[in-house]
N, C-alpha and C positions, 0 to 999 in steps of 0.2 A: 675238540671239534675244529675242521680248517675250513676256512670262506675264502670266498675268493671274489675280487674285486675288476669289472672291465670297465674301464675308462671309454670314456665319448672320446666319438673324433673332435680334433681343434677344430672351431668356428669362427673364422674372421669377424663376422657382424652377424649379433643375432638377431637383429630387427632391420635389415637390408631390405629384403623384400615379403609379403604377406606368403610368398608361395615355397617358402624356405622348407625343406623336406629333410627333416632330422629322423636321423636314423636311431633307432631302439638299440640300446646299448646290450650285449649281450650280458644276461642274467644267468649264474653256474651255479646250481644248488646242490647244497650238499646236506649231509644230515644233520641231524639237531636233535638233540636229545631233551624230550620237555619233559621236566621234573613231577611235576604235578599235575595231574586227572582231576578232570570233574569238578574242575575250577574255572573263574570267570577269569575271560581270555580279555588281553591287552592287544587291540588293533592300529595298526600302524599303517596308514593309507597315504595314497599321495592323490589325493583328493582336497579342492578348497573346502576349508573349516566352515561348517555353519554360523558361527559367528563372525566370522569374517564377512563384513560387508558386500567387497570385494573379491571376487577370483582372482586369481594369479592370471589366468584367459583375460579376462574384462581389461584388468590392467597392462595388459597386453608384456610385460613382462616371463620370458619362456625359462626353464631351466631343465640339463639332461638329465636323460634318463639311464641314473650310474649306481639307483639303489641297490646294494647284493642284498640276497636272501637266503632264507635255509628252507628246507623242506623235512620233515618228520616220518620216519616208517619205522612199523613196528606197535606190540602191545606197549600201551602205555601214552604212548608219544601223539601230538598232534598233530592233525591229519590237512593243518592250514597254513600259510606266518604270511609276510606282510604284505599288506591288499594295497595294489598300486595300480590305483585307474589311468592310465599313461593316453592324453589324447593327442594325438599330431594333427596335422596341418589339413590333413581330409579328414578329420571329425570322427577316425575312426579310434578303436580303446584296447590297449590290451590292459587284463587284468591278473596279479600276482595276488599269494594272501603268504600272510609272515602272522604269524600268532604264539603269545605265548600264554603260561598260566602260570597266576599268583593266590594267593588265597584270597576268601572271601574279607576278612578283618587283619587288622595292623595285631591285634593281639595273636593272633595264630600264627601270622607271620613271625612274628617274635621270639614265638615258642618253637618253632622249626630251624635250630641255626645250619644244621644243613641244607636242606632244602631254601633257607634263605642264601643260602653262600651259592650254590646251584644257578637257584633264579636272575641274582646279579653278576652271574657269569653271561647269562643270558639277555641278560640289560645289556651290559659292555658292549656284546657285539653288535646289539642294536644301534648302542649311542656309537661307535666307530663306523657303522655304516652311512649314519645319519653326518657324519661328518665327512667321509667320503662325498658325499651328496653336494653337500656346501662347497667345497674345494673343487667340485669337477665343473661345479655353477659359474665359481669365480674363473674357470679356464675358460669356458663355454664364452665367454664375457672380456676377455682378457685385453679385444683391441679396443672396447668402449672402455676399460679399464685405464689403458696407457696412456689416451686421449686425454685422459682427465688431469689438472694440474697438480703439482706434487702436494699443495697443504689441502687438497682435498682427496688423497687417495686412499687414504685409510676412510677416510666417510662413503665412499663409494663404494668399497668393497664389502662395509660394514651391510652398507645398502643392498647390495646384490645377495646377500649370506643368507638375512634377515627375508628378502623376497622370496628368495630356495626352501627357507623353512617354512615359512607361509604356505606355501604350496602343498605342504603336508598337513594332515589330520594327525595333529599330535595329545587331541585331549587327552586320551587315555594315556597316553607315555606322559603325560605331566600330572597328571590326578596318580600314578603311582611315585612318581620321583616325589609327590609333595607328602606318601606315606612315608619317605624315606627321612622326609627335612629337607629335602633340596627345592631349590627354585626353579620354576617353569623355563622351559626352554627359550619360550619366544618372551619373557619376559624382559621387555626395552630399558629397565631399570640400568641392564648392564650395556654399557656400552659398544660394548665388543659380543655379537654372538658368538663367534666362535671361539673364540676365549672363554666364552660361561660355558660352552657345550664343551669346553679343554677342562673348565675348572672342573666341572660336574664327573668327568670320565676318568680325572686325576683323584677326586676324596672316594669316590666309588673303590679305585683301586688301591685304596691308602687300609690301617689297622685305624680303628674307630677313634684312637687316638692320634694318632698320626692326622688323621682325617679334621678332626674341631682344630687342631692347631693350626695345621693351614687354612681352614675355612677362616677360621679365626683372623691368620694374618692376612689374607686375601681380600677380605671384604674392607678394612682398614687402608692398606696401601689402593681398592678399586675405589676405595671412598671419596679418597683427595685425588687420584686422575680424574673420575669423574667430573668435579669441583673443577679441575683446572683446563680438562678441554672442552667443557661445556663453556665456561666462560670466556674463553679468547675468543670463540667465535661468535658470541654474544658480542662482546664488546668489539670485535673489531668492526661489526655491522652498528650497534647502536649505542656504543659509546662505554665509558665506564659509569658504573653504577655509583649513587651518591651511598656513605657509610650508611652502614645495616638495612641497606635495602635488596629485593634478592631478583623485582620486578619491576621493567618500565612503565612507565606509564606514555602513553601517547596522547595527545589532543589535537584535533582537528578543528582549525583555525579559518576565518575568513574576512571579509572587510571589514566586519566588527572590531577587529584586533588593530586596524588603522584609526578606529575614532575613539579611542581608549586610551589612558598615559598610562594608565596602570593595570591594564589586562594582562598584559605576557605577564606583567611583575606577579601579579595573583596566583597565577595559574602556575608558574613557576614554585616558587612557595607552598602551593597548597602540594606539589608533590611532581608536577608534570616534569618529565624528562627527554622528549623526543614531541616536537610539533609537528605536524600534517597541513600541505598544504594541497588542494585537490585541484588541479590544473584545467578542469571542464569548468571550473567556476574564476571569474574574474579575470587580468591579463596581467602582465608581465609588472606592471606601474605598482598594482598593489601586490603581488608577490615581494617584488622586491621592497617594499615599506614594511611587511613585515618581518622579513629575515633580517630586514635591518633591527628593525627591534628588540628580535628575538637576541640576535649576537651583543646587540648592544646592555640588553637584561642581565643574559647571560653571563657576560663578562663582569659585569657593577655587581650582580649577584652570588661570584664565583660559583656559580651550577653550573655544571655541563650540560648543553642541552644539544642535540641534534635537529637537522628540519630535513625531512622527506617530505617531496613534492611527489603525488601521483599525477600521470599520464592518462590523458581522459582514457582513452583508449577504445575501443570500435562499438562500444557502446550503444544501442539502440536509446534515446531519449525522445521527449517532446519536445518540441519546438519554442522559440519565445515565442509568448503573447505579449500583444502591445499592453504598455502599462497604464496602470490605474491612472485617475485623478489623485493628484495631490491634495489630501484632504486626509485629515485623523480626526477621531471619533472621542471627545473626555465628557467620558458618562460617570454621575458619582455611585455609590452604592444603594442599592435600592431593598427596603423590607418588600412580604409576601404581600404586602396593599397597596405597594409603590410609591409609598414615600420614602424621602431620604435617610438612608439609615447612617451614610459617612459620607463626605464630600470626594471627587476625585481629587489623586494628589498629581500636583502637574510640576517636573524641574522649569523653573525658567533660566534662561544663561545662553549668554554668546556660542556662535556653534564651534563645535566641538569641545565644550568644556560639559563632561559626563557628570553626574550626581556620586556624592559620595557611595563607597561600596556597600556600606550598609543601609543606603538607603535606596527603596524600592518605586519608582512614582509610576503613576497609571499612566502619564504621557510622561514626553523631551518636547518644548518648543523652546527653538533656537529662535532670538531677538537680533537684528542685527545691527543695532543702536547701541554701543557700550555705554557713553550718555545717560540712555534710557535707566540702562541697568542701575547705574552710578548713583542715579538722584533716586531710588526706590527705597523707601521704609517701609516697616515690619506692620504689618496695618493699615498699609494701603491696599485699596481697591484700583484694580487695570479694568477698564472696562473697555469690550468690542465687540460688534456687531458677526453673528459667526457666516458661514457659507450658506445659508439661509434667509441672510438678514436681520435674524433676530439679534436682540440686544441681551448679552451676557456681563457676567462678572469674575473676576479673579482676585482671589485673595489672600496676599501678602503673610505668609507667620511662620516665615522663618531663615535664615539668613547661612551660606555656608562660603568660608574661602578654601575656593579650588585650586592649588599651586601659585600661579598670579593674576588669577582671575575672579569673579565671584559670582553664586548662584543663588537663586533663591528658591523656595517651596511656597508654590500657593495651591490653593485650596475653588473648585469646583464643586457647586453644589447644583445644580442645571445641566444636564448636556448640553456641549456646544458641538458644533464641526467647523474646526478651526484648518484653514489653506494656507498657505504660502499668500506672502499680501497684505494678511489682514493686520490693519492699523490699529496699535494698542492705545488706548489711553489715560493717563490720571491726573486728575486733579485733585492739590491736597489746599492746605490751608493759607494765609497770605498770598492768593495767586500763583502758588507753584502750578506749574504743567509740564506733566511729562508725555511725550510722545515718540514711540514704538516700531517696529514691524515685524510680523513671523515673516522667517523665511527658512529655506529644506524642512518644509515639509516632502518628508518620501513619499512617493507616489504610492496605490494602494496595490497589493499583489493582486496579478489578475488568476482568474480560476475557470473549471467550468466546472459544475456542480451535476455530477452524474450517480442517477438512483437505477435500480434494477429495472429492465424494461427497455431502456434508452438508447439510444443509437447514438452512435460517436463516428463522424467523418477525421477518417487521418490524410490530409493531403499532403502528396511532396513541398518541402519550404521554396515558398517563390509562389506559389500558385494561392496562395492563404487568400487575395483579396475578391478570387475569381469565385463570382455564385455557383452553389452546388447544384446541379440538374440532377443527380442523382437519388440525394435524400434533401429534400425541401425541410427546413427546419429542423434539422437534426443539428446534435453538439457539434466543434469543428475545431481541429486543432493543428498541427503540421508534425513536421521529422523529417530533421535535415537529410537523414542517411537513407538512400536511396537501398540499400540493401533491403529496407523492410520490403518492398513494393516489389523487389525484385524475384524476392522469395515462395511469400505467405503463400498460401490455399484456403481456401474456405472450407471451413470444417475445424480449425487450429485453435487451439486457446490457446489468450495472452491477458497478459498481465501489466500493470500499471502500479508503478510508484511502489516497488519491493513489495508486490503481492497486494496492497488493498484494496484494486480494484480489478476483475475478472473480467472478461468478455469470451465471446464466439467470434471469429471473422465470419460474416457472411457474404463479401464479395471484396473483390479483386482486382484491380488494376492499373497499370503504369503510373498512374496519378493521384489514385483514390483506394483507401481500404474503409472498409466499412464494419461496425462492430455492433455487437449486441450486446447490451452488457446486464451481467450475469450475478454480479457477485461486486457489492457494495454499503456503505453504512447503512443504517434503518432510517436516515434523514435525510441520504445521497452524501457522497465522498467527494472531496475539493480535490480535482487534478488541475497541475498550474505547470510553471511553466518548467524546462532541461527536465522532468520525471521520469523514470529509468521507464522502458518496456522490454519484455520479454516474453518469447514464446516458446517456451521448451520443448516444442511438438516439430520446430520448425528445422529444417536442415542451413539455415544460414551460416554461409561460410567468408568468415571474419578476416581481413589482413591482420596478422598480430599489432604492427604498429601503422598507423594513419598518418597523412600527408601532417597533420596537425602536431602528433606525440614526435614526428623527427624535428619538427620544426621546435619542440617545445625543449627537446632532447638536450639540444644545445645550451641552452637557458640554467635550466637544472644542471648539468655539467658544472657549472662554473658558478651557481649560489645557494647550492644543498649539498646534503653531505650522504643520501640515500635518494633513489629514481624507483619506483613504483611501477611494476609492468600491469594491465591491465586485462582482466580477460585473457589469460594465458590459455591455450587449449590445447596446443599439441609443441611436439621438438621444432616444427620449421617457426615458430613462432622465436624460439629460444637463439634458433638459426639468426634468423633478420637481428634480432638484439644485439647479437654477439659481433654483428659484422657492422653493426652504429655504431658502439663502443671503440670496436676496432679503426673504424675512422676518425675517429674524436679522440685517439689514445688515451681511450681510459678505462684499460684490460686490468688497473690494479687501484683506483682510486676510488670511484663511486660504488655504496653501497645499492644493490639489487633486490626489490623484493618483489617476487611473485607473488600475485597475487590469485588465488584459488577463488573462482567463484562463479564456475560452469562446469556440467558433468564430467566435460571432455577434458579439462585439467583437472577436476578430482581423477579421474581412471588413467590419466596419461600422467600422472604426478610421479613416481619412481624415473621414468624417462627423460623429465622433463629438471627434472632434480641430475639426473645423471647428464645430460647435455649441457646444464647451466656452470655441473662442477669443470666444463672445462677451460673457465675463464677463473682468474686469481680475483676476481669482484667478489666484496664481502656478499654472503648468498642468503637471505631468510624467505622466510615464506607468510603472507597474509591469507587468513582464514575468513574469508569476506562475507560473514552470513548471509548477508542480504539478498546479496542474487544466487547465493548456492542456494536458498530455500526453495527460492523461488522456481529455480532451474531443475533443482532433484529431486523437491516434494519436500513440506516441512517436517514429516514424519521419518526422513531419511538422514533428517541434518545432525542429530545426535551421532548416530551410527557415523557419520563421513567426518566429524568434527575430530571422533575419537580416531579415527583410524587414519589422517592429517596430521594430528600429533603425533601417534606413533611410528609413524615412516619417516617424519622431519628428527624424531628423536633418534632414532639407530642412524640417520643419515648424519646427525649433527647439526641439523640447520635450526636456527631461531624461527620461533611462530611468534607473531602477532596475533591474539586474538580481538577479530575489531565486528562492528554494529550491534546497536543496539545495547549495548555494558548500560546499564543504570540509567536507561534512557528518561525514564517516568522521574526519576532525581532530577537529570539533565533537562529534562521540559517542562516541571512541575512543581520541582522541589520537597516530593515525596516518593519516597523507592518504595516498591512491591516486595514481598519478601522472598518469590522465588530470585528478581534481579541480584541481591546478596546472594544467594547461593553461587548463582551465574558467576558473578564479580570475583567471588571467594576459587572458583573453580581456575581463573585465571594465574592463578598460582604455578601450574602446569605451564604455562608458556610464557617463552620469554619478555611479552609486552602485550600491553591489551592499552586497547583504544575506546577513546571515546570522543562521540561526535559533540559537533556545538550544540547549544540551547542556553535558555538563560540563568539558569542554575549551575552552570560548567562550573565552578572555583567549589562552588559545594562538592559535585561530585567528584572532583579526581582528589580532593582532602578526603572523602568517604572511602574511596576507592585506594586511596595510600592504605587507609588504616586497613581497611579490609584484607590488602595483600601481603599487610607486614606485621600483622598482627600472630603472635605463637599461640599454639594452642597449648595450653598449661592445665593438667591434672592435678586436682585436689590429693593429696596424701590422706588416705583413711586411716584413722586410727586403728592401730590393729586389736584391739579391743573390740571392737564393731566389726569383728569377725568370726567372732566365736558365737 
C-alpha cells in the first residue's frame, strides 16, 4: 500500500491575529487493504479528547492540518479510516474517517499471526502519519520556536508536539497499543513525545526479540535522562536538593519570623527548603530581617535554602480596617458547669524573648521592667487590676532561661483583659516589692461578621469615613483598586476571602457596590482586613504588573533568589515582565514563577509557557488553588490541577504545588485524613507549599516524612500461595 503525505504551507506566527485563515492541507487517499471484517473498528479523530479538560480551541493553541489517510474499496475492506473534525477560523468543519479492524480479545489476536502481522502493518502507517502530524505542528510553529532561548528549545518543542497530539482522540489507538505492551502515546512519563511515538514505531518494526532487547535498553538509558533533565531544571530554579530527598518543601513566612530567634532555625530542620515571602503583606524593613535570617540559618545550618518573594500583583482585596484596641482576652479552662477545670497558662518575659518551643501558653505578655522580671520567684503571686478594673491574680510555677534572657509561666485561674499599661504588682515577704508594666499588647483584628441575608457596602479607599446614604446600617468595608467599581454589573457573583463567603452585587457605582450576601458560616463568617475578592462572572481587565510589583521588582532583584508573577492571564502579561527584567538586567539570574490562578492563565498556559521560554530565567510554575477554585469552580480544580502538571511536565518546567497542603495540621495541629492523601500526591511536583499557622514546624516535619517516605511491599511467603 502507498500514502502519501501534503505538508501545510509555512506560517510565520500562528497566534498573530484571531482572523488567521489556515488553509486545509490537501488529503490523497489511497487504498487500504483492512484485514479483518466484522470486527470492532479503531477510530482515530482529530477531535478534543473527552477527558481532556481542555480543547486544543479553548487553549487557543492551533495545529495543521497534515494528517494523510487511506480509504478502503472492495468486498471485505472498510468502507471508513480516520475521522478528523478539522475546524478553521469561521467555525466551519470538514470531516475525514480512517478506520481500522482488530479482533474483539488479545487471545484471538494471538492466535491469528497473520492477520496480526497484517494489522500492525496497518498500525505503522497510522503511527507515521500521526508523526507526520507532530513535525508539520513543530513547522507551523517554527518562528515561536526560534524565539525561544537555546536551554529551553527542546522544552518547547516537546510542548508544541505534546499539544498536536492532544488535539487528537487517541483512546482507541492507545487501549490497542496497551494490548500490545506498549505505552500510551500522550503518556508524559516520557519525556520526549516524539521519541516515545519513534520508540513505539521502532519495537513495532523490530522481531519480538529484537524488540524486548531494545525496549529493554531504552527504558534504562530514558530512565537516567529523565533523572538528569528533570533535575537541572528543578534545581537551577529552586536549588539543590538536601541527601535523599526527591521534593521541596516551601514555607510561607511573615512578621512572626522577626520575633522568633529560633523559627527559621525550626522550620529549617524540620525539612523546609525554599521560604516565601508574600509582598502584599508587610514592607521592605521586615522583608529584609528576614532574609537576613534566613541566609544567616542557612549558612550556621549548612541547608541550602532559597527565598521567593511574591509580587502582590492586580489583585482584588479588602481594604484596611482600622485596628482593634489593644487588649488580650486569658481566660482559663472551663467544665460544662463553668467552673475551672485548668488555669490559663500566660509566658511572662521581656518583649521579644518567645517561650520555649515546646512550650504552648494561652497568652505572651511582654513586661517591660527586666528588674521586675529579675526579682520574681517561683510562687509568687503578680497581682493587677485588668481593663475592667477588676482585681486579678498571676501565678508564678515555673521558671525558663531564654538565650540571655529569662521567662517565666504563670498560671490564670479568672479571666482578665489585660492592655498595654497595666501595672503589675508583687509583694513577697521581708518587704520585698516588685513593680511591672505590660506593654505591645497587639491590637485586636478588626472584622465584620457577615451571615446570609446581609448587606455589605464596598466603597472606594479614601471615602471609608463618609456616611452611606445608600444603605443605612449596612456592613462597610473599602478596596483600594478602583478596577472593582470600574467593572462589576449587578447580577455578578463574588466571592470573599478564597470562597467562604458568597454574595450577589445588587447595585453599582463609581464609589459604592453593594452586595447581598448569599453564602456564609451558620454563625456569620469573619471578613477582616487585605481578604482576596473575586468575581469570576466579571470581565475585569488586569495590568499584569502594578505601579506597586515594578516598584517592588527592584527590591526582590537584589535579595531573593526567585520573583513570583501574580495573576498571570494572558502572553502580554509575560511581555511587560520580560521588558522589567530587561531593564534591570536580569535576563539570566532571577528565578520566575508563574503563578496559575485564574481561568485565563489556566487556558492561555501552553502560550504563556512558550512566551516566558524566551528569556534564559530559571522558569516554573505555581499551581495557586485558592483563587483557581474560586475563579473556575471547585468541582473543576481536580481536572485543571492535573492537566498543570501535565503540560509543565512535557514542557519541563517545575510546579509548585501551594494552598491549603495540611492546613487543619498548620492551624490546629490535627490533619484530616484526605489532607495526607493531598500532601502525599505532592510527590508529583517539584515543591509544595505551605502557608503559616501555628503548628507550621509540625507540619513541614509531617509533610518531609510524607513526601520521602518509600512505599515498601511485604514479600509473601510463597507457601501462602498455594
Amino acid at each position: 500500500m502507498t500514502s502519501y503525505m501534503s505538508s501545510a504551507p509555512s506560517v510565520t506566527n500562528l497566534w498573530t491575529t484571531p482572523n488567521n485563515v489556515i488553509q486545509l492541507a490537501d488529503m490523497v487517499s489511497t487504498e487500504s487493504y483492512h484485514l479483518l471484517s466484522g470486527k470492532k473498528t479503531l477510530i482515530f479523530s482529530l477531535r478534543p479528547t473527552k477527558s481532556f479538560p481542555l480543547s486544543l480551541t479553548q487553549m487557543k493553541i492551533r495545529v495543521p492540518r497534515t494528517l494523510a489517510f487511506a480509504s478502503a474499496k472492495g468486498k471485505g475492506k472498510a468502507e471508513s479510516g480516520v475521522e478528523a473534525a478539522i475546524v478553521g477560523d469561521n467555525n466551519t468543519s470538514t470531516e475525514r474517517n480512517w478506520s481500522f479492524d482488530f479482533p474483539e480479545s488479545k487471545a484471538e489476536f494471538c492466535l491469528v499471526d497473520s492477520e496480526a502481522c497484517q494489522n500492525l502493518s496497518s498500525l505503522l502507517e497510522k503511527l507515521n502519519a500521526l508523526r507526520s502530524h507532530l513535525l508539520a505542528a513543530e513547522k507551523w510553529n517554527a518562528s515561536r520556536l526560534q524565539s525561544c532561548d537555546s536551554k529551553y528549545l527542546q522544552c518547547a518543542t516537546n510542548l508544541i508536539h505534546y499539544m498536536a497530539l492532544r488535539s487528537l482522540d487517541t483512546e482507541q489507538l492507545n487501549s490497542y497499543l496497551a494490548s500490545l505492551g506498549l505505552s500510551s502515546l500522550d503518556n508524559n512519563n516520557n519525556l520526549s513525545v516524539l521519541s516515545n511515538l519513534d520508540a513505539t514505531i521502532n519495537l513495532l518494526m523490530k522481531s519480538p526479540m529484537e524488540s524486548w532487547k531494545q525496549q529493554k535498553g531504552n527504558k534504562i538509558i530514558e530512565k537516567n535522562d529523565k533523572g538528569r533533565v528533570l533535575s537541572s531544571y528543578k534545581e537551577s530554579l529552586l536549588g539543590k536538593l538536601r541527601e535523599g530527598k526527591r521534593t521541596h518543601i516551601m514555607v510561607t513566612v511573615g512578621k512572626e519570623a522577626t520575633e522568633s530567634e529560633t523559627f527559621i532555625t525550626d522550620i529549617l530542620k524540620a525539612g523546609a527548603s525554599v521560604i516565601r515571602i508574600n509582598c502584599a503583606h508587610g514592607d521592605p524593613t521586615i522583608w529584609g530581617e528576614i532574609i537576613k535570617r534566613v541566609r544567616r540559618t542557612s549558612q550556621m545550618l549548612e541547608m541550602p535554602c532559597r527565598v521567593l518573594m511574591d509580587l502582590a500583583g492586580p489583585k482584588l482585596r479588602t481594604g484596611t480596617l482600622k485596628p482593634g484596641p489593644c487588649v488580650m482576652k486569658v481566660s482559663p479552662k472551663k467544665d460544662a458547669y463553668g467552673n475551672v477545670a485548668s488555669p490559663a497558662i500566660v509566658w511572662l518575659s521581656v518583649t521579644g524573648t518567645e517561650p520555649p518551643p515546646h512550650l504552648s501558653p494561652d497568652a505572651t505578655i511582654f513586661v517591660q521592667d527586666q528588674e521586675f522580671l529579675a526579682g520574681l520567684q517561683i510562687g509568687d503571686s503578680v497581682r493587677l487590676y485588668d481593663a475592667r478594673g477588676k482585681k486579678k491574680k498571676l501565678r508564678i510555677s515555673k521558671e525558663f532561661d531564654v538565650f540571655s534572657s529569662t521567662g517565666f509561666v504563670a498560671e490564670c485561674f479568672d479571666t482578665a483583659y489585660v492592655e498595654s499599661g497595666t501595672e503589675l504588682c508583687v509583694k513577697g515577704n521581708k518587704g520585698r516589692r516588685l513593680l511591672g508594666e505590660v506593654v505591645d499588647v497587639p491590637p485586636k483584628e478588626s472584622f465584620v461578621r457577615l451571615r446570609v441575608g446581609d448587606l455589605l457596602v464596598i466603597t472606594r479607599e479614601g471615602s471609608f469615613d463618609e456616611p452611606s446614604v445608600t444603605v443605612p446600617g449596612a456592613h462597610r468595608l473599602t478596596c483600594p483598586s478602583g478596577y472593582l467599581f470600574d467593572s462589576v454589573k449587578p447580577g455578578e457573583t463574588i466571592g470573599f476571602d478564597d470562597g467562604k463567603i458568597w454574595g450577589t452585587i445588587k447595585g453599582a457605582s463609581p464609589a459604592e457596590v453593594i452586595v447581598s450576601i448569599t453564602h456564609a458560616g451558620p454563625k456569620g463568617t469573619k471578613l477582616g482586613s487585605e481578604k482576596s475578592i473575586n468575581i469570576p462572572q466579571s470581565d475585569i481587565r488586569f495590568k499584569g504588573l502594578t505601579s506597586k510589583d515594578i516598584k517592588d521588582l527592584q527590591y526582590v532583584a537584589s535579595h531573593a533568589d526567585m520573583v513570583g508573577i501574580s495573576f498571570i492571564r494572558d502572553v502580554q502579561d509575560i511581555t511587560v515582565l520580560r521588558q522589567e527584567l530587561k531593564k534591570r538586567k536580569l535576563n539570566d539570574q532571577l528565578g520566575v514563577v508563574l503563578k496559575i490562578e485564574t481561568e485565563c492563565g489556566f487556558e492561555n498556559l501552553p502560550l504563556i509557557l512558550l512566551e516566558a521560554m524566551k528569556c534564559l530565567n530559571p522558569l516554573g510554575v505555581m499551581i495557586a488553588r485558592g483563587d483557581l477554585a474560586v475563579e473556575c469552580g471547585w468541582e473543576r480544580l481536580a481536572n485543571i490541577q492535573e492537566e498543570i502538571l501535565a503540560i509543565c511536565k512535557v514542557a519541563r518546567v517545575p510546579v509548585i504545588l501551594a494552598t491549603q497542603v495540611l492546613e487543619s495540621l498548620v492551624k490546629s495541629g490535627v490533619p484530616s485524613r484526605a489532607e495526607i492523601t493531598d500532601a502525599a500526591n505532592g510527590r508529583r511536583a517539584s515543591c509544595v507549599m505551605l502557608n503559616k499557622g501555628k503548628h507550621i514546624t509540625e507540619a513541614v516535619s509531617m509533610l518531609d516524612t510524607i513526601l520521602h517516605t518509600k512505599l515498601t511491599y511485604k514479600k509473601l511467603d510463597s507457601g501462602n500461595l498455594h
